[in-house]
C-alpha angles and dihedrals in degrees: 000000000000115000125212120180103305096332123100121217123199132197143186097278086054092060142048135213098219095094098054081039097062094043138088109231128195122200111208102201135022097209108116107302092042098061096032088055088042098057097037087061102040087056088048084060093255115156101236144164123184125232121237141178118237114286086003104188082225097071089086096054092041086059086043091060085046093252122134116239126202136171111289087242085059101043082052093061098042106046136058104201126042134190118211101214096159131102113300086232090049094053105074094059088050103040088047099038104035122007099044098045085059096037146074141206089270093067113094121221119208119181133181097227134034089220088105093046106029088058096031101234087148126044112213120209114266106278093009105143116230121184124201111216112169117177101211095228140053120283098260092052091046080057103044097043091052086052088059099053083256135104136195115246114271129214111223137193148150124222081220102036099212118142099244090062085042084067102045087055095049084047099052092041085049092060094052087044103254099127086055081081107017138288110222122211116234140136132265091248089046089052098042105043090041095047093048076052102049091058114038087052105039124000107040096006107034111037093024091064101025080057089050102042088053096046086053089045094065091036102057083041092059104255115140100271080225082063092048102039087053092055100033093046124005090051093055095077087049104054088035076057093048082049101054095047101041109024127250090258081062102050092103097066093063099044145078107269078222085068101033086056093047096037083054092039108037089036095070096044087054097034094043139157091283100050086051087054099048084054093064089054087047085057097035095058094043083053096040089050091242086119088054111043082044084052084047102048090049104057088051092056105043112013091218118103090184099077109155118145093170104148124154108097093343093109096050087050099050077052098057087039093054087054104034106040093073091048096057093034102061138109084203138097095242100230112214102226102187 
């Protein structure tokens, strides 16, 4: 184990496969996350079936990856252990309504997210273990990286805490790849209300619309969207790359000293005082429960939770993006046919 701080880092020799190994574990849900955590632990030698709803339209891909798929009420009584990789919304309907009526305390949960628990829109049975293991990364790139002899960081907890369950959970994250890099102890409030943070502020709230208010920016202003669209966009995985390799402290060294002043100068001026500020109400209100009885409240009056009415030049940027994208993306010489 690596400390940090406070924080405790685990890694593969910190953790054995011999538990995930003895268990039955059922996988409810075969979205992203599902396969990608299917397929991790099949190849780690797990015993596994996948859960799916009556006439799924998954059961088909589940066959395709060589798994083998039955109804949720099956997989309850036939596995002791099940993992919830499922959306968040769609968890309460089928833990009330179908997990809980087949199953008992002794079976233990795991989810990939403390969004269920954290906010209580299930209720457990009293004792019933529940473990907390979040890749931090989307299900291809849980997969990719597995097939490389790598992993992405996890995030792990026990709704009890106790070591034993500890060690279930670094098991388990063991078997998807995950202790190949680390897997960080934390709690299921601290993984919840920092991952609703994480992105509000920066992954879906902060850069998607820093990128499109930009883009609009030079637009408006008469640049070629293309041009925009290559410095507004484009650009933003490069310099993210540069970030990961080199740290965010080093960035100067390998760029223009034209972009490390107006990047000192300019980023102050857009990241102020009163963003910063905004940012403590985001978090305020995810702590204070506002974010999730608006969520809430949204979903029962509507039905739809993805809700996104951005218009503006969002059109014209999902335009440039549809051309462009397999231009910049290729391995290939682009040939010009006309």
């Amino acid at each position: 184990m690596l400390k940090i701080g406070e924080s405790k880092l685990f890694m593969d020799d910190d953790s054995s496969l011999d538990w995930i190994r003895s268990q039955k574990i059922g996988i409810i849900g075969f979205g992203n996350q599902g396969r990608a955590q299917a397929l991790n632990l099949k190849d780690s030698g797990a015993n596994l079936k996948i859960g799916l709803r009556e006439k799924s339209s998954s059961a088909q891909n589940v066959m395709n990856a060589g798994l083998i798929s039955e109804s949720i009420e099956s997989i309850c009584k036939w596995a002791n252990v099940l993992v919830l990789l499922i959306p968040d919304e769609a968890i309460p309907n089928v833990y009330n309504n179908i997990i809980k009526p087949n199953t008992d305390s002794s079976i233990i949960l795991v989810f990939a997210h403390g969004y269920s628990i954290h906010y209580q829109t299930i209720s457990l049975y009293p004792n019933q273990e529940a473990l907390l293991i979040s890749p931090s990364g989307p299900g291809k790139l849980v997969r990719k990286r597995f097939l490389e002899n790598s992993g992405v960081p996890s995030l792990i907890s026990s709704i009890n805490n106790s070591s034993d369950s500890i060690q279930r959970a670094l098991s388990y994250s063991k078997a998807i790849g995950c202790t190949r890099i680390c897997a960080v102890l934390t709690t299921f409030s601290e993984e919840t209300e920092s991952d609703l943070f994480g992105e509000q502020t920066v992954l879906t709230g902060g850069i998607p619309h820093l990128i499109i208010n930009a883009f609009d920016t030079l637009v408006n202003k008469g640049f070629q969207p293309i041009i925009a669209w290559l410095v507004c966009f484009y650009e933003v995985k490069l310099i993210v790359d540069l970030f990961s390799e080199i740290g965010l402290s080093n960035m100067q060294d390998a760029i223009s000293t034209t972009a490390v002043y107006g990047g000192q100068t300019r980023g102050e001026r857009l990241i102020n005082h009163n963003v910063r500020n905004e940012m403590g109400k985001i978090l305020d209100e995810i702590q204070e429960n506002k974010f999730f009885d608006e969520y809430q409240n949204i979903q029962r009056d509507t039905g739809n939770t993805q809700q996104v009415n951005q218009q503006n030049s969002l059109s014209s940027f999902a335009e440039i993006s549809r051309l462009m994208l397999p231009i910049v993306t290729s391995t290939k010489k682009i040939k010009n046919d006309r």
